[in-house]
N, CA, C and O atoms as a CHARMM CRD file, in Angstrom:
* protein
*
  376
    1    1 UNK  N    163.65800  34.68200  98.08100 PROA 1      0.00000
    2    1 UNK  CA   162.33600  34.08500  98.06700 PROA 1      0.00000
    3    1 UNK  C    161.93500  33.83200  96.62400 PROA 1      0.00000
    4    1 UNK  O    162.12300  34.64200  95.71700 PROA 1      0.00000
    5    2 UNK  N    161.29900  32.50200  96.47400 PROA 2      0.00000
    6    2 UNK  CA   161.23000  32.17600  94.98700 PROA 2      0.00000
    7    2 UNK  C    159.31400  32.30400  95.05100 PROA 2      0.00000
    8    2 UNK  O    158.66900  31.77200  95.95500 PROA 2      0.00000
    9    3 UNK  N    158.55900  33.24400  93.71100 PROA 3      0.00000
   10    3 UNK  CA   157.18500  33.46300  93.97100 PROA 3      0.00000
   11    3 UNK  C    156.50900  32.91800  92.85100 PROA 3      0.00000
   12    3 UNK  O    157.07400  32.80100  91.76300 PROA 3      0.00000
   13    4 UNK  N    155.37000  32.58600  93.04200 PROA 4      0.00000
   14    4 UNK  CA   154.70000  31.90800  91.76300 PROA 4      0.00000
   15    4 UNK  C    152.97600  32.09000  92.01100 PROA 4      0.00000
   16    4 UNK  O    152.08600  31.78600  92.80600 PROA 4      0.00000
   17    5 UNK  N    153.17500  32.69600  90.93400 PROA 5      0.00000
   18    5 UNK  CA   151.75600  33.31400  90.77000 PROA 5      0.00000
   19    5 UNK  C    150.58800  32.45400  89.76800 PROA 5      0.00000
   20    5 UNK  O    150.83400  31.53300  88.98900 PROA 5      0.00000
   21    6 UNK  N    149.67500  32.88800  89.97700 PROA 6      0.00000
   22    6 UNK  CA   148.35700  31.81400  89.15700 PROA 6      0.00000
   23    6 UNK  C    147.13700  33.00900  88.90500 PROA 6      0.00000
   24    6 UNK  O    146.96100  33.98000  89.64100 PROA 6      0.00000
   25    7 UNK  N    146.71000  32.83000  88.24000 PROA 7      0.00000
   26    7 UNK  CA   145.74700  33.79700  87.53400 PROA 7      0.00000
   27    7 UNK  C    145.04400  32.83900  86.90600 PROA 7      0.00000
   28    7 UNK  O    145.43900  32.12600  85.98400 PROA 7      0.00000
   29    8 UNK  N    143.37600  32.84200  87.73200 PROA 8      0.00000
   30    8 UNK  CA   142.41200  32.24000  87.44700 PROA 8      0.00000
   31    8 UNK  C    140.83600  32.92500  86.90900 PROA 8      0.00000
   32    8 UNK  O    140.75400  33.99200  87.51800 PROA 8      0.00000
   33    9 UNK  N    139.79200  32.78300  86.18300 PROA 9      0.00000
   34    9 UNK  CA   138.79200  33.79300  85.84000 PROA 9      0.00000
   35    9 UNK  C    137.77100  32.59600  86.42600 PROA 9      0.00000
   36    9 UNK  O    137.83900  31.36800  86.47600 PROA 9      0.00000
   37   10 UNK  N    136.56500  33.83000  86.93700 PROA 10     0.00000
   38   10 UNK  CA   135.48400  33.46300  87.32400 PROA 10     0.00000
   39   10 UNK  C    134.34600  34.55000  86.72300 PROA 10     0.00000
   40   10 UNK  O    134.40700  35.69700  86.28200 PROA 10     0.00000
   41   11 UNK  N    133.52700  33.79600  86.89200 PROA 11     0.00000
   42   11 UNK  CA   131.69800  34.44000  86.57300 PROA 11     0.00000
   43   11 UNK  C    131.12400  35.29400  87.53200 PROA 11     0.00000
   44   11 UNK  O    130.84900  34.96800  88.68700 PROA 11     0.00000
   45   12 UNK  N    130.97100  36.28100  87.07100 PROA 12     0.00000
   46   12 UNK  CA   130.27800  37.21300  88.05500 PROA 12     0.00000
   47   12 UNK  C    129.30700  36.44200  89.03200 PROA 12     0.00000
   48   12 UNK  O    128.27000  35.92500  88.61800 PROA 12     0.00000
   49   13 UNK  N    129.85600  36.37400  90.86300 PROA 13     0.00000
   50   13 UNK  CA   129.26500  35.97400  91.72400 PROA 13     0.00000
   51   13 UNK  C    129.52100  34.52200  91.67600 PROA 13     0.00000
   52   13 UNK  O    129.14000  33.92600  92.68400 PROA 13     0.00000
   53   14 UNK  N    130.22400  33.60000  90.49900 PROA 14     0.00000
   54   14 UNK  CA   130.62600  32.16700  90.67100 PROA 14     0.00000
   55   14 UNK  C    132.04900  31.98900  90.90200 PROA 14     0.00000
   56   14 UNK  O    133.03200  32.59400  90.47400 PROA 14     0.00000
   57   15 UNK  N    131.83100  30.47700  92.11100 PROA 15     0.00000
   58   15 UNK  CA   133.59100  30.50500  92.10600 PROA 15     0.00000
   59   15 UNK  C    134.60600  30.40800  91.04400 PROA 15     0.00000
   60   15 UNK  O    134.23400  30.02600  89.93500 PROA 15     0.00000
   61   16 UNK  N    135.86700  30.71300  91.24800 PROA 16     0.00000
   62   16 UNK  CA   136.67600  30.61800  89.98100 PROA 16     0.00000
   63   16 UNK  C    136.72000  28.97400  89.00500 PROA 16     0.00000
   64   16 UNK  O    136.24600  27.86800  89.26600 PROA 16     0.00000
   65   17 UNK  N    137.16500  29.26400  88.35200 PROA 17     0.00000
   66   17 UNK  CA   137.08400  27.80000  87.53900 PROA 17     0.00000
   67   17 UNK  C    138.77400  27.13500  87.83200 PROA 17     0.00000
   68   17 UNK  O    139.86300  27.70200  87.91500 PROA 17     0.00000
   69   18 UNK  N    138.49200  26.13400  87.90200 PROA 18     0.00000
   70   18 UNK  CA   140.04200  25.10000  88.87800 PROA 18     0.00000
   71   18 UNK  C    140.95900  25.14600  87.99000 PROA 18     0.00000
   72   18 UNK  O    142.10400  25.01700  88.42500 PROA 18     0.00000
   73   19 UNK  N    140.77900  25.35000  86.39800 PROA 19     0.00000
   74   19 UNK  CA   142.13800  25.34800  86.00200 PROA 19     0.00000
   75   19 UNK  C    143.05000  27.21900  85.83900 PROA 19     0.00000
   76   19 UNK  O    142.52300  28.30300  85.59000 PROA 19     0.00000
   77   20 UNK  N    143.83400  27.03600  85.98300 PROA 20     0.00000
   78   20 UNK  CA   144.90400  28.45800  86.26600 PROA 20     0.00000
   79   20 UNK  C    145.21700  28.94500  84.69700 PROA 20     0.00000
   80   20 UNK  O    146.02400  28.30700  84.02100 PROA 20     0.00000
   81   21 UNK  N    144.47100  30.21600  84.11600 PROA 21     0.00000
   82   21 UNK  CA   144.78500  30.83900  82.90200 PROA 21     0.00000
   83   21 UNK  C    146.35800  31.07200  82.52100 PROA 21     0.00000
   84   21 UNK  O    146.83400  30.93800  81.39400 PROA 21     0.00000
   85   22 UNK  N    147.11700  31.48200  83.80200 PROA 22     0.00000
   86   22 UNK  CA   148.08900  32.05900  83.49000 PROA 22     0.00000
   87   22 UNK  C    149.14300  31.32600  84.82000 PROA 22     0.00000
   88   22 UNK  O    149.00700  31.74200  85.97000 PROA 22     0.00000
   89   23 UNK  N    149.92100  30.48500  84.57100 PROA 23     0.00000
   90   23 UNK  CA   150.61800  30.80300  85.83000 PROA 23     0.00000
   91   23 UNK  C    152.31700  30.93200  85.35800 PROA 23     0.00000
   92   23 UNK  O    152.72800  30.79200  84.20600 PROA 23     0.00000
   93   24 UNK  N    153.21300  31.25500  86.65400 PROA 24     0.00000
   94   24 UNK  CA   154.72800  31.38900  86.24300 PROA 24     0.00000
   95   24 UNK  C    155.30800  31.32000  87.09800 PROA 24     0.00000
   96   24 UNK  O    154.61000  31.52100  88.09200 PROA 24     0.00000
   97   25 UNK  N    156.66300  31.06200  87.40500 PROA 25     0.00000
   98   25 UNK  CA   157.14300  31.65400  88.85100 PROA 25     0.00000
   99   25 UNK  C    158.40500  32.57400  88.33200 PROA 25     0.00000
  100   25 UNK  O    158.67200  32.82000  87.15600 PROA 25     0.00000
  101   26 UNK  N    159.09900  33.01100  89.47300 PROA 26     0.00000
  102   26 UNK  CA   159.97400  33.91200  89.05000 PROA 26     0.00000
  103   26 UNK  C    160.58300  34.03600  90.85300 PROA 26     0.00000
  104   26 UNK  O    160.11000  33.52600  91.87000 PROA 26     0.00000
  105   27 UNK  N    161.70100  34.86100  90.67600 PROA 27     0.00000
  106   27 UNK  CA   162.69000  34.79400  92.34000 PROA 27     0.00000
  107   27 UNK  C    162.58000  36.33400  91.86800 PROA 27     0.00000
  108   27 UNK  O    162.52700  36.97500  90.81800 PROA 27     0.00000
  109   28 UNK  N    162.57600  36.59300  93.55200 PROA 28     0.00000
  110   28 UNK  CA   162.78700  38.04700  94.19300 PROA 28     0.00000
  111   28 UNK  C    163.87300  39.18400  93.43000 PROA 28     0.00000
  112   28 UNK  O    164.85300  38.66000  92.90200 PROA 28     0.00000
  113   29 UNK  N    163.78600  40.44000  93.35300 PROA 29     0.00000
  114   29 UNK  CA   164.85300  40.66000  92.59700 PROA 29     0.00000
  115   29 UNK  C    165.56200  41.35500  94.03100 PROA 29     0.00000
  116   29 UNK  O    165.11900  41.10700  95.15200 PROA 29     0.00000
  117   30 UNK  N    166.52400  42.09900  93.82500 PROA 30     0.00000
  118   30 UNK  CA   167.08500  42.88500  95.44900 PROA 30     0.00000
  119   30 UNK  C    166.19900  44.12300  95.93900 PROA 30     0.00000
  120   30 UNK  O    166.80100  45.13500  96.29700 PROA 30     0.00000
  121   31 UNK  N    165.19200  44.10400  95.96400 PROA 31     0.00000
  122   31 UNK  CA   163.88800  45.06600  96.41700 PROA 31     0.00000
  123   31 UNK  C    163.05600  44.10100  96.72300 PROA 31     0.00000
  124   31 UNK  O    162.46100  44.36600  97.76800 PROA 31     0.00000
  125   32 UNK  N    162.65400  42.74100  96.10000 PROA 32     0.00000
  126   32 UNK  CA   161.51800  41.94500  96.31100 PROA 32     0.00000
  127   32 UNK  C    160.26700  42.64900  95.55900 PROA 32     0.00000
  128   32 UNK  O    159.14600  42.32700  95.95200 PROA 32     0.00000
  129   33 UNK  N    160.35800  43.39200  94.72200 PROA 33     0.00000
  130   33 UNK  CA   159.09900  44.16100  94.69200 PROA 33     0.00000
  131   33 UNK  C    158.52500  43.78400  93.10400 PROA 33     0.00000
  132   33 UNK  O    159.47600  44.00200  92.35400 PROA 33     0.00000
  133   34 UNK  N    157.70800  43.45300  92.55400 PROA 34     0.00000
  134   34 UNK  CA   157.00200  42.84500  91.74300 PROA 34     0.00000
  135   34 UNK  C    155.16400  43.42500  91.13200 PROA 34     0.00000
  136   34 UNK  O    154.22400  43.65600  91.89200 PROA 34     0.00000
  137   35 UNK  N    155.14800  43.48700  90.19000 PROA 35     0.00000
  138   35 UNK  CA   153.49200  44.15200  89.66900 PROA 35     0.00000
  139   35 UNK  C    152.87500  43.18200  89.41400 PROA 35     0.00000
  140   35 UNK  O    153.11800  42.46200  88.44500 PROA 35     0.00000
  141   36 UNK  N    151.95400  42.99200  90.25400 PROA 36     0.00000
  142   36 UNK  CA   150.97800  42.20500  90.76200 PROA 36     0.00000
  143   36 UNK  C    149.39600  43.61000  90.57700 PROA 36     0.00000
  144   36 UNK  O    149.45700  44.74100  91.05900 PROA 36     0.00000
  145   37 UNK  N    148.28400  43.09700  89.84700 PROA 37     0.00000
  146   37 UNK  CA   147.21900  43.64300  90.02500 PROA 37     0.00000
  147   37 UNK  C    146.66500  43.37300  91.21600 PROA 37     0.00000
  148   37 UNK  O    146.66900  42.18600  91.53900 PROA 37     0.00000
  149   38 UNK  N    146.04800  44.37600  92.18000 PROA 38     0.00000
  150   38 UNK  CA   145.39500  44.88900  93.15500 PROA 38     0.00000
  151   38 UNK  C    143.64200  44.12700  92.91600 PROA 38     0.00000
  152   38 UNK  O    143.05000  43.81500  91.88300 PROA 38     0.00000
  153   39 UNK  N    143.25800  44.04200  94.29400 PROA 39     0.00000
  154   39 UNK  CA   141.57400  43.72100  94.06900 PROA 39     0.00000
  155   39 UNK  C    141.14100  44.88000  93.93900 PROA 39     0.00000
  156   39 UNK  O    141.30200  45.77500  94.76800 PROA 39     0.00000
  157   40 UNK  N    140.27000  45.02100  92.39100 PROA 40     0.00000
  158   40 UNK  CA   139.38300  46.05300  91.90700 PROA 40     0.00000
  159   40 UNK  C    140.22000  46.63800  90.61100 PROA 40     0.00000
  160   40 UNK  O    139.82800  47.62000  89.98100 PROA 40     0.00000
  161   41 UNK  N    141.41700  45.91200  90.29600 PROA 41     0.00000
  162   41 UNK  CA   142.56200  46.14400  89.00400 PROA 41     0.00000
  163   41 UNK  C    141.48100  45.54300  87.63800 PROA 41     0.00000
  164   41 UNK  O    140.84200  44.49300  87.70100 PROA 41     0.00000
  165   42 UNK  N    141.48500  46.53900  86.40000 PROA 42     0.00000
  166   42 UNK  CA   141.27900  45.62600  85.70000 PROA 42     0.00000
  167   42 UNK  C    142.26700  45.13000  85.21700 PROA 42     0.00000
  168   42 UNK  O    143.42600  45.53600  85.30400 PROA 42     0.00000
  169   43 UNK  N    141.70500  43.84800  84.45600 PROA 43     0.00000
  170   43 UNK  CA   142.80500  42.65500  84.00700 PROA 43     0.00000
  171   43 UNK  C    142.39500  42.16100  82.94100 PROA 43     0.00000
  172   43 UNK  O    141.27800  41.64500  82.98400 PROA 43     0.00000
  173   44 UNK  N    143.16300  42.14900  81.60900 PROA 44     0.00000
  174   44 UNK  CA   142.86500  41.68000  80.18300 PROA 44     0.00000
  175   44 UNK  C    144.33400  40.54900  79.94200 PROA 44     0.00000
  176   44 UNK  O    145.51500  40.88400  79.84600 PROA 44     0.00000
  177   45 UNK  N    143.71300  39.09300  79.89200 PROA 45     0.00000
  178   45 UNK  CA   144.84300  38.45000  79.74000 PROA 45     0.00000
  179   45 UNK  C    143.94700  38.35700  77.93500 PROA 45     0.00000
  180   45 UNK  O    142.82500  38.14100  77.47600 PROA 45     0.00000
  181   46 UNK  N    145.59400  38.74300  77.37200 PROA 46     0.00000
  182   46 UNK  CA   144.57500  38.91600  76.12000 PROA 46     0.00000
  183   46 UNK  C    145.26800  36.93000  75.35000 PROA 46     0.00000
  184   46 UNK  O    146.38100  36.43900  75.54100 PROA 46     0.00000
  185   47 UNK  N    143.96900  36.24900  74.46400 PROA 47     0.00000
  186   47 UNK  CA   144.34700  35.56600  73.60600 PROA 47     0.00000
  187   47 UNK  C    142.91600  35.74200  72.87600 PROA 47     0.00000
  188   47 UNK  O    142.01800  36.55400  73.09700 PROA 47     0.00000
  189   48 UNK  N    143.04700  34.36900  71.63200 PROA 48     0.00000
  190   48 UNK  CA   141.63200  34.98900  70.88200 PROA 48     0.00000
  191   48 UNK  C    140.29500  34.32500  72.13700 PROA 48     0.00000
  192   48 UNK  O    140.30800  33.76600  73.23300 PROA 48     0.00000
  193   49 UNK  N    139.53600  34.68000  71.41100 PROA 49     0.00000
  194   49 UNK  CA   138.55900  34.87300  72.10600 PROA 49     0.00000
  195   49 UNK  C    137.78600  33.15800  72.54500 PROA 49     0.00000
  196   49 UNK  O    137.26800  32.89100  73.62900 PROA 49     0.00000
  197   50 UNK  N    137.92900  32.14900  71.27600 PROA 50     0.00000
  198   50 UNK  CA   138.10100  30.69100  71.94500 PROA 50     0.00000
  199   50 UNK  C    138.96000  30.14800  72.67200 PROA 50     0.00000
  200   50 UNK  O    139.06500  28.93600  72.86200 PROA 50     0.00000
  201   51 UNK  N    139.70500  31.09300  73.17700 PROA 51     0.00000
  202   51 UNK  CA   140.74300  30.38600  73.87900 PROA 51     0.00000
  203   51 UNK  C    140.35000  30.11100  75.21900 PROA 51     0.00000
  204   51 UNK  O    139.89100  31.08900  75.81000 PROA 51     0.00000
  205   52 UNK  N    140.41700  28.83900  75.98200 PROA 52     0.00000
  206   52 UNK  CA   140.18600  29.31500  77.43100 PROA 52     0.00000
  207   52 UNK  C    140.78500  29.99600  78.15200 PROA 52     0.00000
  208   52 UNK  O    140.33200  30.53400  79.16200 PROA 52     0.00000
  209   53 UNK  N    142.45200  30.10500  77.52200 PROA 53     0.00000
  210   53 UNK  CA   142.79500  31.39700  78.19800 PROA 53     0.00000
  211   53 UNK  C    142.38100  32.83400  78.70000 PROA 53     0.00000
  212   53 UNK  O    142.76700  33.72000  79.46300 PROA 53     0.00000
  213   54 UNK  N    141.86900  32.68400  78.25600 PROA 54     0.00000
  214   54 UNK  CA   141.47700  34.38200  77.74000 PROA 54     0.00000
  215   54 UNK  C    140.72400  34.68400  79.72900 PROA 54     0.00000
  216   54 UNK  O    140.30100  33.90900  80.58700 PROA 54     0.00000
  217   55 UNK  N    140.88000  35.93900  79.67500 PROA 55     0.00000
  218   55 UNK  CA   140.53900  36.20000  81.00400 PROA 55     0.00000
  219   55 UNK  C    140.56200  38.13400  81.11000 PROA 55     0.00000
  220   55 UNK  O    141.60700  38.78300  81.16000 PROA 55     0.00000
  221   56 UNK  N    139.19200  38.72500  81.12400 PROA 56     0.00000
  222   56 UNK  CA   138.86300  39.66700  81.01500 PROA 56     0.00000
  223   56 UNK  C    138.10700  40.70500  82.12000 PROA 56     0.00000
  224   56 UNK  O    136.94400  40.90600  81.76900 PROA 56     0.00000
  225   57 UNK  N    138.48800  41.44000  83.41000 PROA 57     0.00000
  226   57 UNK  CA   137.64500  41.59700  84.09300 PROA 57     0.00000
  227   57 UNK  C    137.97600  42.52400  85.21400 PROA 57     0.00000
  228   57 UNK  O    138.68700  43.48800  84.92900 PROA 57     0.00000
  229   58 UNK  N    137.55700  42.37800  86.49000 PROA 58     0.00000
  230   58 UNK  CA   138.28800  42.86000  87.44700 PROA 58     0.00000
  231   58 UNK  C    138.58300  41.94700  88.55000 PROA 58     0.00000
  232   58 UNK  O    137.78400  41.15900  89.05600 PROA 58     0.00000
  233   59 UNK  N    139.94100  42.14800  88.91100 PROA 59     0.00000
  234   59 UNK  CA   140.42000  41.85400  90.15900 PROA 59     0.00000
  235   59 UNK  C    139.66500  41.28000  91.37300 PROA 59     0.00000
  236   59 UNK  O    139.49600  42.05500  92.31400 PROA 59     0.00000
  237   60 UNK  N    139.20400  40.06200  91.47400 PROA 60     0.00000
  238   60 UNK  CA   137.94300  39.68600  92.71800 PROA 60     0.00000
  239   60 UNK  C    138.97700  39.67400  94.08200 PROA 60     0.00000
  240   60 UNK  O    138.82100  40.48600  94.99300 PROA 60     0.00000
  241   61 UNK  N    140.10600  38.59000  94.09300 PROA 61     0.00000
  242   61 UNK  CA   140.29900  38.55400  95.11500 PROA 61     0.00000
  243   61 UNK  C    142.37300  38.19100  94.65900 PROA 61     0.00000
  244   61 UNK  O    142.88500  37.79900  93.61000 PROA 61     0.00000
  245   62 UNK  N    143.09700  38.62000  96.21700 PROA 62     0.00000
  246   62 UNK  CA   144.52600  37.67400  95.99400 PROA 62     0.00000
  247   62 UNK  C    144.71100  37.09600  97.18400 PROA 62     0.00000
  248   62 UNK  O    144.52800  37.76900  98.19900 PROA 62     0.00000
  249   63 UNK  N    145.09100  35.79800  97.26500 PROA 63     0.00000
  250   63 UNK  CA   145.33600  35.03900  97.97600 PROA 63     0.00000
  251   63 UNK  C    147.02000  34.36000  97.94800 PROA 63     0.00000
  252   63 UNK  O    147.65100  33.76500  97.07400 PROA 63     0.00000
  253   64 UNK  N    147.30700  34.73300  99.18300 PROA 64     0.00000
  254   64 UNK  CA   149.00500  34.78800  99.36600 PROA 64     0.00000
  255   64 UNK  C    148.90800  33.08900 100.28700 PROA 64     0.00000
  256   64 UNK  O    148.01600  32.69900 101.03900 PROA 64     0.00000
  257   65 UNK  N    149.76900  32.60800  99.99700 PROA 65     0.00000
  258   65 UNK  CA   150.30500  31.62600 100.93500 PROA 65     0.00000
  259   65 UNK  C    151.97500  31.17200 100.85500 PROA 65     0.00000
  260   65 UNK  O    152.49900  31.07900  99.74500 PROA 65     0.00000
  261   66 UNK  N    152.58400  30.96000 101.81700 PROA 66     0.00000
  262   66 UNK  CA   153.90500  30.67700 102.39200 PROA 66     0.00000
  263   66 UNK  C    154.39100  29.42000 102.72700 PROA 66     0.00000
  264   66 UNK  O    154.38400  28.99200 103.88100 PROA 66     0.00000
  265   67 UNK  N    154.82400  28.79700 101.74200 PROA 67     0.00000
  266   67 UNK  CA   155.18500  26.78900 102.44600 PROA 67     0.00000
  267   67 UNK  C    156.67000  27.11900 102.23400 PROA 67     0.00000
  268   67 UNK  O    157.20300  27.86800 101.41500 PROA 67     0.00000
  269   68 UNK  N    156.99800  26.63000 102.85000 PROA 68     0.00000
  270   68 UNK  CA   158.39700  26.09000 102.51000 PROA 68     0.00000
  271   68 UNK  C    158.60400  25.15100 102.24800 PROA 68     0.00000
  272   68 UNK  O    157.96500  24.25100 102.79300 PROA 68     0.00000
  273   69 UNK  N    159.64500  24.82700 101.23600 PROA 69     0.00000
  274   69 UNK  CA   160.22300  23.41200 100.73200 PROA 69     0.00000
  275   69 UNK  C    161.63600  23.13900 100.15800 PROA 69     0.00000
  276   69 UNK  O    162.31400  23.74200  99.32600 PROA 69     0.00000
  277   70 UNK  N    161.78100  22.35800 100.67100 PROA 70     0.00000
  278   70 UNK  CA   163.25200  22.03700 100.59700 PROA 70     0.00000
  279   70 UNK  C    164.07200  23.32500 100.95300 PROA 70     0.00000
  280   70 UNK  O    164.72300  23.94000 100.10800 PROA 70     0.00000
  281   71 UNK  N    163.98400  23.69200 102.30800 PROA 71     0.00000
  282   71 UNK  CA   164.21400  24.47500 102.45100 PROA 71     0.00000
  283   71 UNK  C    164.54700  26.58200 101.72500 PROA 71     0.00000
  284   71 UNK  O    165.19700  27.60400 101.94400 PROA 71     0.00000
  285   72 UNK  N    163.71500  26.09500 101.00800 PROA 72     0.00000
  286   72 UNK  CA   163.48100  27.35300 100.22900 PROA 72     0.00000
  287   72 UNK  C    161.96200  27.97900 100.31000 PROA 72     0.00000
  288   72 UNK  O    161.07600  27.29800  99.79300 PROA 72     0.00000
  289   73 UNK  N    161.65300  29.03900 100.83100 PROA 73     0.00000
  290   73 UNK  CA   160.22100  29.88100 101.16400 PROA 73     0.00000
  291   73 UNK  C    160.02300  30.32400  99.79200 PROA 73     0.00000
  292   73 UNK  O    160.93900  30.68200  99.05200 PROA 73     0.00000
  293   74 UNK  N    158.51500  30.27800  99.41400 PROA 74     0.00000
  294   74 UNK  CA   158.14100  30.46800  98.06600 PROA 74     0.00000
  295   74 UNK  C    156.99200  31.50400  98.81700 PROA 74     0.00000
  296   74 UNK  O    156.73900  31.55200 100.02100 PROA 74     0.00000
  297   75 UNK  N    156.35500  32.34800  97.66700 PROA 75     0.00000
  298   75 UNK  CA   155.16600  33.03000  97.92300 PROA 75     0.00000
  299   75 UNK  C    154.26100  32.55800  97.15500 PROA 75     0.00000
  300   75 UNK  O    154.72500  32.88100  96.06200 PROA 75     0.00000
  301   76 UNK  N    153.32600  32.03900  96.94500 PROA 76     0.00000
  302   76 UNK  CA   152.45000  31.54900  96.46100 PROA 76     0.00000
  303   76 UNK  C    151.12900  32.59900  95.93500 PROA 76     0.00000
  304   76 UNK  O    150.16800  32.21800  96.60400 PROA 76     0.00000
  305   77 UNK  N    150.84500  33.31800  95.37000 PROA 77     0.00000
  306   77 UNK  CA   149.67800  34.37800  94.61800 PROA 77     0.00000
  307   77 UNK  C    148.90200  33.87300  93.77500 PROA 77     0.00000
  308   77 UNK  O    149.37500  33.62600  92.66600 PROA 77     0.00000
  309   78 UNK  N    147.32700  33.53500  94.07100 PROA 78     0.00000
  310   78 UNK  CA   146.82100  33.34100  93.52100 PROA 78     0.00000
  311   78 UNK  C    145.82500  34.52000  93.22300 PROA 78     0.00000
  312   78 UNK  O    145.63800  35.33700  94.12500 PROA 78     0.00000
  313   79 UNK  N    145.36900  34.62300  92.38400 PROA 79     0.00000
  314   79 UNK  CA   144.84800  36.08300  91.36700 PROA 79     0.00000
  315   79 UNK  C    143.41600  35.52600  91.19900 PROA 79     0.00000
  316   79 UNK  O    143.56200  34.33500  90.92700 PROA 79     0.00000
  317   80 UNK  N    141.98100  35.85800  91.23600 PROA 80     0.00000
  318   80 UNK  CA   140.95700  35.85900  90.75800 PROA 80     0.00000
  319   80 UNK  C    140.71200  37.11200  89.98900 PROA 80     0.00000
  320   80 UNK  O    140.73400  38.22600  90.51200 PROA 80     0.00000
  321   81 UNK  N    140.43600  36.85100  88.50800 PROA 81     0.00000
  322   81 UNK  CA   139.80300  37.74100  87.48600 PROA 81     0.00000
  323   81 UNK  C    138.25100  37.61600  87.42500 PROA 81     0.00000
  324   81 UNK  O    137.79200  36.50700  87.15500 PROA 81     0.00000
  325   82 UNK  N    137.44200  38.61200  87.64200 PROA 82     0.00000
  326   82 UNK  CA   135.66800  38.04800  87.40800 PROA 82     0.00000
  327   82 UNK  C    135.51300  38.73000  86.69400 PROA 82     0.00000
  328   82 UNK  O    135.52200  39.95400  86.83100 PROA 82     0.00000
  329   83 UNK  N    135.29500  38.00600  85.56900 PROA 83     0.00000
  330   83 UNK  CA   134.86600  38.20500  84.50900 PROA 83     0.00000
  331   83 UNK  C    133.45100  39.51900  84.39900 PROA 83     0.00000
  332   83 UNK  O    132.38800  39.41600  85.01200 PROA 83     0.00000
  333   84 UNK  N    133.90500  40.92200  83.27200 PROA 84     0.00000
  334   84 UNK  CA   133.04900  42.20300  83.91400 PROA 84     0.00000
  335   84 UNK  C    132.92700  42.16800  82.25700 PROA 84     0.00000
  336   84 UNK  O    133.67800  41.35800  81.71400 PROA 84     0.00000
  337   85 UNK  N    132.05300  42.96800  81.38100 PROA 85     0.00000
  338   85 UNK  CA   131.77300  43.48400  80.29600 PROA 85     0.00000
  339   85 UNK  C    132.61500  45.16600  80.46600 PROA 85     0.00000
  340   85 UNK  O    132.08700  46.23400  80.77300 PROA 85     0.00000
  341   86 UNK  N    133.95200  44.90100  80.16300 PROA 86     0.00000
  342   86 UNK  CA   134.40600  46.35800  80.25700 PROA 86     0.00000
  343   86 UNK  C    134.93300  46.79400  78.78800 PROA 86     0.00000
  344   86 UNK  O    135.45900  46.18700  77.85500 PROA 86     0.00000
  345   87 UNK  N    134.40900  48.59700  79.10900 PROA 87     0.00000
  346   87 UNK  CA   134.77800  49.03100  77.79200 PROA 87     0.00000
  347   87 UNK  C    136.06800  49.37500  78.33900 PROA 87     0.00000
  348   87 UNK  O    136.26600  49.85500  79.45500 PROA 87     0.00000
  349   88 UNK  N    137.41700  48.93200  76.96500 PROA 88     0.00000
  350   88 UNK  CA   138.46300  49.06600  77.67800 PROA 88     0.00000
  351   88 UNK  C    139.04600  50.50100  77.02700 PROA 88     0.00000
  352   88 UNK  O    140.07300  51.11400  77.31800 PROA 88     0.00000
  353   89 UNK  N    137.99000  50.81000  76.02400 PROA 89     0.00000
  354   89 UNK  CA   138.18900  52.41000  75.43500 PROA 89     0.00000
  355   89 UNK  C    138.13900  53.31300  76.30400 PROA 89     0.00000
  356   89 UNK  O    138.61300  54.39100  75.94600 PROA 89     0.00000
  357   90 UNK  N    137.62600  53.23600  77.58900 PROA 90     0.00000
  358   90 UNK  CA   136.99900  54.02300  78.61800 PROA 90     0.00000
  359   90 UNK  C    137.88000  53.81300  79.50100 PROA 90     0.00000
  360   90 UNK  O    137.89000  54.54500  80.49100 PROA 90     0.00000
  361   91 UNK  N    138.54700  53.08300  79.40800 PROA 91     0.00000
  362   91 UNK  CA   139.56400  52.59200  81.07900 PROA 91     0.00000
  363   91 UNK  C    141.39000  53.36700  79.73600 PROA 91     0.00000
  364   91 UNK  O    142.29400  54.06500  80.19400 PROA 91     0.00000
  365   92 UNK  N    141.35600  53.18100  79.15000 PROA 92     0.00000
  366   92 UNK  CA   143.09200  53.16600  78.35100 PROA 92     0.00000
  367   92 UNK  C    142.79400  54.57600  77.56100 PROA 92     0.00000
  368   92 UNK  O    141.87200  54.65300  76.74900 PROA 92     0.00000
  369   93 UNK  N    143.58500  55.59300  77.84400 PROA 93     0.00000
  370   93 UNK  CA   143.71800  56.66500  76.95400 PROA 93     0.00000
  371   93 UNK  C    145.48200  56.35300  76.27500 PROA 93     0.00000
  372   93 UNK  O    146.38400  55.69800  76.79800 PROA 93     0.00000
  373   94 UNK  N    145.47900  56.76300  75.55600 PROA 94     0.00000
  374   94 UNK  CA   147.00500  56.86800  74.64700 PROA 94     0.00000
  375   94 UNK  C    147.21500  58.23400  74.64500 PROA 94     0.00000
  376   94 UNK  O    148.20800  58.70400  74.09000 PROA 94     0.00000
C-alpha cells in the first residue's frame, strides 16, 4: 500500500486553510506501521515564523481515505493542526 499524507493548519474554531503545509508520500514498510500524530497530539511543523509553512498546535482532526488507482490502493491522511498558543517548555522535558 502506497500512503500520502497532508498536514494542513487552521484557526481556532475556523476551517483549515486549502493549501497543505506539509505533504509526502511514502509505501508501507513489512508491518505497515507508520507515526502519524493522534487527534489531541501536539504538532510543531517548525520553519521561521513568516513562513506559511509554519504550523503550530494541536491535532483537530485525521481524515483517512482509500481510492485506488491504477490498480494500486493508496491511503490518503489528511492531518488538521489548530493552531493553540502552546508553551512548548511545558509539553518537552530533556
Amino acid at each position: 500500500m502506497k500512503y500520502g499524507v497532508q498536514f494542513q493548519s487552521a484557526k481556532h474554531g475556523q476551517p483549515p486553510q486549502i493549501c497543505a503545509h506539509l505533504s509526502y508520500e511514502f509505501e508501507s514498510d513489512a508491518a505497515g506501521l507508520h507515526w502519524l500524530p493522534n487527534v489531541g497530539d501536539a504538532v510543531l511543523i517548525d520553519a521561521s515564523k513568516d513562513d506559511p509553512g509554519r504550523a503550530s498546535g494541536m491535532v483537530r482532526s485525521r481524515t483517512f481515505i482509500y481510492p485506488t488507482t491504477g490498480g494500486i490502493t493508496w491511503c490518503l491522511v489528511n492531518i488538521v493542526v489548530e493552531e493553540r498558543d502552546l508553551d512548548w517548555g511545558l509539553l518537552i522535558k530533556e
